[in-house]
C-alpha positions in Angstrom: 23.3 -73.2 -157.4 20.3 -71.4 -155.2 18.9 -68.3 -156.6 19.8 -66.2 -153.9 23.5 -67.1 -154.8 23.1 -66.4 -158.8 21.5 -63.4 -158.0 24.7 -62.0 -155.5 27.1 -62.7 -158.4 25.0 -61.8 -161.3 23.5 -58.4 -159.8 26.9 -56.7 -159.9 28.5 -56.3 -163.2 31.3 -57.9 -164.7 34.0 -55.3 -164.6 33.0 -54.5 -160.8 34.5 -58.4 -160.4 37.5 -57.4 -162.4 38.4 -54.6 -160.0 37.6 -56.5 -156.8 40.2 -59.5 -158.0 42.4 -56.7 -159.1 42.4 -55.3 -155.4 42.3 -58.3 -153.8 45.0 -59.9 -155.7 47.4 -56.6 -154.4 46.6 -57.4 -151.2 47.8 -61.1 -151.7 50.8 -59.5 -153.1 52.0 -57.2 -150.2 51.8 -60.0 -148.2 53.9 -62.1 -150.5 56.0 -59.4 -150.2 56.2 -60.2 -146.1 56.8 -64.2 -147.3 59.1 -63.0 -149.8 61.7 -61.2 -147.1 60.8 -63.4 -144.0 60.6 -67.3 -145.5 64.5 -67.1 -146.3 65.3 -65.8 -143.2 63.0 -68.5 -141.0 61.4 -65.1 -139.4 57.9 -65.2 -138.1 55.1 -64.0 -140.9 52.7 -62.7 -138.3 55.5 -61.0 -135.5 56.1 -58.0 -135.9 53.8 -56.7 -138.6 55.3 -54.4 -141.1 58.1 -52.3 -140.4 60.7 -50.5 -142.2 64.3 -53.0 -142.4 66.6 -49.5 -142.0 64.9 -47.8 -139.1 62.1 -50.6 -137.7 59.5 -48.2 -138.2 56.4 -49.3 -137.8 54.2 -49.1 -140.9 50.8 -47.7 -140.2 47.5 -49.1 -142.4 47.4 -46.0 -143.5 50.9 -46.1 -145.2 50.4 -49.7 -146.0 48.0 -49.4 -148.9 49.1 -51.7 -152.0 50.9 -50.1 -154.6 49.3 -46.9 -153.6 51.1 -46.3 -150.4 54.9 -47.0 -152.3 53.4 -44.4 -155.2 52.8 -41.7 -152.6 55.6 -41.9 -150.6 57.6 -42.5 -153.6 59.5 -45.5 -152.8 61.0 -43.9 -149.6 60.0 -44.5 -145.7 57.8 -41.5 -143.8 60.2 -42.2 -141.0 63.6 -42.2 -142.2 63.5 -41.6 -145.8 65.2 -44.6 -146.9 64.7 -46.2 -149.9 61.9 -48.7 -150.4 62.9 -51.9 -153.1 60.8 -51.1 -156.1 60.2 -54.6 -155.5 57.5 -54.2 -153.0 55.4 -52.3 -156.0 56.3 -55.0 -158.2 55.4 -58.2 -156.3 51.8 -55.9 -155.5 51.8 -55.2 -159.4 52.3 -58.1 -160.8 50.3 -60.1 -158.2 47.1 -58.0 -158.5 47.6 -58.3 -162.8 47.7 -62.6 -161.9 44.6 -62.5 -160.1 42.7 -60.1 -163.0 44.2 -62.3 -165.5 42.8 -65.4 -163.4 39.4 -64.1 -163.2 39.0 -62.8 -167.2 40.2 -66.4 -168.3 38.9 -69.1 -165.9 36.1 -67.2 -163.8 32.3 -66.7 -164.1 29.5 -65.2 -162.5 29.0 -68.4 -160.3 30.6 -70.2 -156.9 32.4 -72.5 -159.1 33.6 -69.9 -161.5 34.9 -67.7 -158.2 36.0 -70.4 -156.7 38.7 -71.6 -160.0 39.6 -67.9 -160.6 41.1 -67.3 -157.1 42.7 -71.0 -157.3 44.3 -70.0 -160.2 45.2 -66.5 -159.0 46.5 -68.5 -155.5 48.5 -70.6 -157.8 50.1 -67.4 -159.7 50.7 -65.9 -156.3 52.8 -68.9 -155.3 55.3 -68.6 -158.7 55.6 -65.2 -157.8 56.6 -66.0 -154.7 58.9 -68.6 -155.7 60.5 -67.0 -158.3 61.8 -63.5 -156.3 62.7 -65.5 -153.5 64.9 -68.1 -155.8 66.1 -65.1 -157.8 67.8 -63.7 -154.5 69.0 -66.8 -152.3 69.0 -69.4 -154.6 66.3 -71.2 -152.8 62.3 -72.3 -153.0 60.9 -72.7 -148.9 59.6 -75.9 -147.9 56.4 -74.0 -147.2 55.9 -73.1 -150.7 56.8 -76.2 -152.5 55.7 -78.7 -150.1 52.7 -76.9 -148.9 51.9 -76.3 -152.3 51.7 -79.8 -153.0 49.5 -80.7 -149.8 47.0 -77.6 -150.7 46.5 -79.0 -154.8 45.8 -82.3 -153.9 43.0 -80.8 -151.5 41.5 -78.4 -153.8 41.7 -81.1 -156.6 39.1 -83.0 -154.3 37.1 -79.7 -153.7 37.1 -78.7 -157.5 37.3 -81.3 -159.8 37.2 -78.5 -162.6 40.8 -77.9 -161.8 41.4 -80.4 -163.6 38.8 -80.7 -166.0 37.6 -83.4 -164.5 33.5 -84.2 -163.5 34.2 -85.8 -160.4 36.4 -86.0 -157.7 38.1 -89.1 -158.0 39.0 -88.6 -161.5 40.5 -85.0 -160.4 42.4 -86.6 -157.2 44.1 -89.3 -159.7 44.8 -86.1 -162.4 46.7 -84.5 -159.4 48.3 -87.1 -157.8 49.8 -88.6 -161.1 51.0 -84.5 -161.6 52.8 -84.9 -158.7 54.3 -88.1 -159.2 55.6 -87.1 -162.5 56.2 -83.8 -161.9 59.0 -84.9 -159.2 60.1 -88.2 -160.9 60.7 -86.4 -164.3 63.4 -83.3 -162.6 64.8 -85.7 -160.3 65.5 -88.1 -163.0 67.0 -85.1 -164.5 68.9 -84.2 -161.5 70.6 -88.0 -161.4 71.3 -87.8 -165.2 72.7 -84.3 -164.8 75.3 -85.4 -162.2 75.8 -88.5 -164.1 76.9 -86.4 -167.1 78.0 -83.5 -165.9 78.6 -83.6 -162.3 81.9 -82.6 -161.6 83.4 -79.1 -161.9 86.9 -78.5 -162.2 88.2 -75.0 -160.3 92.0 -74.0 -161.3 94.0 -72.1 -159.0 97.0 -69.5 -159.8 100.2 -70.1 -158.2 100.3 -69.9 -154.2 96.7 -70.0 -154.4 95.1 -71.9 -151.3 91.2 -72.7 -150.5 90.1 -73.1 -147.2 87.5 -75.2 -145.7 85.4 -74.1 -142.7 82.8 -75.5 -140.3 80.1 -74.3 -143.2 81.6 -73.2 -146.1 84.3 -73.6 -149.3 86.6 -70.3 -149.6 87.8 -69.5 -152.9 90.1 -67.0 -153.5 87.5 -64.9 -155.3 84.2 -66.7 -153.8 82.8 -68.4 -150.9 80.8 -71.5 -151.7 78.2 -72.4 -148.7 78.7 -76.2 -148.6 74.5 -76.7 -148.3 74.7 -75.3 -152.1 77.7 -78.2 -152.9 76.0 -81.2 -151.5 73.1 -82.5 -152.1 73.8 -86.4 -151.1 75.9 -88.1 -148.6 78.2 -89.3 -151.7 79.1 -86.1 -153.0 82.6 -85.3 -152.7 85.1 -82.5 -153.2 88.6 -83.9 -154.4 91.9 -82.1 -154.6 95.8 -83.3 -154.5 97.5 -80.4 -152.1 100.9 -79.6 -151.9 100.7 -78.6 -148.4 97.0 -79.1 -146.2 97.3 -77.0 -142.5 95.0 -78.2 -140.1 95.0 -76.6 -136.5 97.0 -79.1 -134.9 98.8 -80.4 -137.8 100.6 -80.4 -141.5 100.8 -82.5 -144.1 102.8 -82.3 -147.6 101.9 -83.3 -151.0 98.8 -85.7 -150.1 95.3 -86.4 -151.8 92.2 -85.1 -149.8 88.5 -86.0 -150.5 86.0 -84.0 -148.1 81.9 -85.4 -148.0 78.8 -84.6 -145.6 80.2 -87.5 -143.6 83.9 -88.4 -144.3 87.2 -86.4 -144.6 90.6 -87.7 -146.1 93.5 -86.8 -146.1 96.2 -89.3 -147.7 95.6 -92.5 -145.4 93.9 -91.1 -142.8 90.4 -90.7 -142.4 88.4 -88.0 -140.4 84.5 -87.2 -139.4 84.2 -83.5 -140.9 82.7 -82.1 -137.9 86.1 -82.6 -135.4 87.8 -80.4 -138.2 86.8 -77.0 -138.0 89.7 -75.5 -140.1 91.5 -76.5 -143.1 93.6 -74.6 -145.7 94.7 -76.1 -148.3 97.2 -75.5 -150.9 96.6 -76.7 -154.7 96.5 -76.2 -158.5 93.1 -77.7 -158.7 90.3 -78.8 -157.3 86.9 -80.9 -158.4 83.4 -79.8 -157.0 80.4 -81.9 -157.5 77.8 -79.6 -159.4 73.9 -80.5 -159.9 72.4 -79.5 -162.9 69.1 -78.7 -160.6 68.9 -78.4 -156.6 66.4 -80.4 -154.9 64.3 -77.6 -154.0 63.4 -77.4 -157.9 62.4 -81.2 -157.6 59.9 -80.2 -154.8 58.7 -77.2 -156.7 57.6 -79.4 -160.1 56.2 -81.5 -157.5 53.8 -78.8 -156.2 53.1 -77.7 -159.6 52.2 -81.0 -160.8 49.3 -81.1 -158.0 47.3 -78.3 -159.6 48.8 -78.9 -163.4 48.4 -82.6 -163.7 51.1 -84.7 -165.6 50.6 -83.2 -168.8 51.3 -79.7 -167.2 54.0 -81.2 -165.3 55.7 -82.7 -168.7 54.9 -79.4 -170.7 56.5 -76.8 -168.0 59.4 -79.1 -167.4 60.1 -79.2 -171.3 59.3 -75.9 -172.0 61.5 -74.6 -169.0 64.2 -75.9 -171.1 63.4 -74.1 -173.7 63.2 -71.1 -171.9 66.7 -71.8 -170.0 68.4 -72.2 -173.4 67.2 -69.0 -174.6 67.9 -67.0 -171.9 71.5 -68.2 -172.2 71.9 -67.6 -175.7 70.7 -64.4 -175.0 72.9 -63.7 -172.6 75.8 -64.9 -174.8 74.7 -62.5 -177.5 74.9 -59.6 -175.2 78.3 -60.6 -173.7 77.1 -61.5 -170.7 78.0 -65.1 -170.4 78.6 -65.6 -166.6 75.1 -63.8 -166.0 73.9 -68.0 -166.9 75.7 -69.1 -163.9 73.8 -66.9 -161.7 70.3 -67.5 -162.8 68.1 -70.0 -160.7 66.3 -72.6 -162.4 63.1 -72.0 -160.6 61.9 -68.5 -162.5 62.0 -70.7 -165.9 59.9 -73.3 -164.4 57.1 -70.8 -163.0 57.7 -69.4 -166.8 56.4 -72.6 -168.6 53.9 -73.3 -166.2 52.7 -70.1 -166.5 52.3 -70.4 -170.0 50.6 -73.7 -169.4 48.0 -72.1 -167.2 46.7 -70.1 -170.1 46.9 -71.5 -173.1 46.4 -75.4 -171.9 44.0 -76.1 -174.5 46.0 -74.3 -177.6 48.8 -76.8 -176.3 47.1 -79.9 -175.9 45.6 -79.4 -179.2 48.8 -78.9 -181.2 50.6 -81.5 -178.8 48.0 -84.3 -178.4 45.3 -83.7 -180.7 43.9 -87.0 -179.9 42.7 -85.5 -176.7 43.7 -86.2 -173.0 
């Protein structure tokens, strides 16, 4: 490191660092707030800049200072008045809190020590993101997940002291085997889930009927988007009807068996998309259930990149942990079908979290022997 760059990190103090990863890190957090909204939607994150959702007012710089702005305006738009999510404090909140913590446990007065505190804080910032988008629709983009993976690996060659490693080969190989056992190890969960408990019975009253559309399974008291029902070509939703209305037809007291690329109906066989419309009535049907989605397989995957395997192992265990816990809760509070409802995802940036921090503490009680 040159002098003139020791002395541009050294000459301010300390806590002047604090506050400028502090700001910064609320910057990166009202634009997660954009990625949080936008991503699920597939709307653009650069057109058009911020705007209110109720009236499409256009937010001003002025009245889009982090966590300031939403404190003076108190949580309402200048325009129209309407409410502003607390959320959009939160995600500012909590994001500029990630990169402070970032910088007080992994950053020093140096380029490297800079350079592993934002990582870190980029990392936290990513979770975040994850986590309030799967806590809404039940999904985790492609542009987190798999761009997370892409962006570890490269920073692993840039900064071996990601991964506590001297050089970069040795912190390429500590992030690629993350990856590699950060996907294999859910996805072998995944198969073993559906293996065990992939099938999910759904009673209906008397009279009841469920219809099938072009996109979706309608319950009588839900409506099941068939993207969140199957995950492979060989996953199939069985029922024995007493009656089954299609447009142009009727049959009586027949077994049907709808997948991604085949629908029967007693002996004849269909291709799903020529059938836009089916109702069909029954006492029960059998939905195949995943004990994880894919998405969450993609997500370890990422995480693995900047964890290594050992993180990847210790998140994906601990996440468990977590899961259970939050169920029993749940259960102790009489809120039982809250479980059903909870993504996977905010358990997993949970562990990982938790591995971030205290790595050493962990590896010490879990491996004592070392790496």
């Amino acid at each position: 490191m040159s002098d003139a760059e020791l002395t541009f990190w050294t000459r301010a103090p300390f806590v002047f660092w604090s506050f400028v990863f502090f700001v910064f890190g609320s910057v990166v957090g009202s634009f997660l707030n954009v990625c949080i909204y936008r991503m699920p939607r597939d709307l653009s994150l650069a057109k058009p800049g911020s705007q209110c959702p109720k009236c499409n007012f256009a937010i001003p710089w002025r009245l889009n200072i982090p966590i300031m702005s939403w404190l003076w305006l108190r949580g309402r738009c200048r325009q129209c008045a309407a409410p502003i999510s607390p959320r959009y404090l939160t995600v500012e909140l909590l994001t500029g809190l990630a990169f402070l913590a970032s910088w007080l446990a992994f950053g020093a007065q140096t380029t490297p020590g800079v350079l592993l505190a934002v990582t870190w804080g980029a990392v936290l910032a990513g979770l975040i993101a994850a986590t309030f988008i799967d806590f809404e629709h039940f999904i985790i983009p492609d542009q987190i997940t798999l761009g997370g993976v892409a962006f570890g690996f490269i920073v692993s060659a840039a900064l071996p002291a990601l991964h506590h490693a001297g050089r970069p080969a040795d912190s390429l190989m500590s992030s690629g085997l993350g990856i590699l056992v950060g996907a294999g190890s859910v996805f072998a969960v995944l198969q073993l889930g559906k293996l065990l408990f992939g099938r999910l019975r759904v009673p209906l009253g008397e009279g009841e009927s469920v219809i099938f559309t072009e996109s979706a399974l309608h319950l009588p008291d839900e409506v099941a988007p068939y993207d969140e029902i199957f995950f492979r070509n060989s996953d199939t939703i069985r029922l024995h009807a007493k009656r089954v209305e299609l447009v142009d037809r009727c049959y009586k007291n027949v077994d049907v068996a709808l997948s991604p690329k085949r629908l029967l109906i007693g002996d004849e066989s269909f291709d799903p998309e020529t059938v836009p419309f089916i109702k069909a009535e029954t006492d029960e049907l059998v939905i195949p259930r995943e004990a994880m989605g894919f998405g969450d397989v993609k997500f370890m995957a990422a995480i693995g990149a900047f964890v290594g395997w050992q993180g990847a192992l210790f998140s994906l265990m601990a996440s468990a942990v977590i899961g259970a816990a939050v169920g029993v809760g749940l259960i102790a509070i009489g809120r039982r079908d809250w479980s059903a409802r909870l993504p996977y995802g905010p358990y997993i940036s949970l562990a990982t979290v938790i591995w971030i921090f205290f790595r050493e503490e962990i590896l010490a009680a879990w491996l004592p022997l070392g790496q």
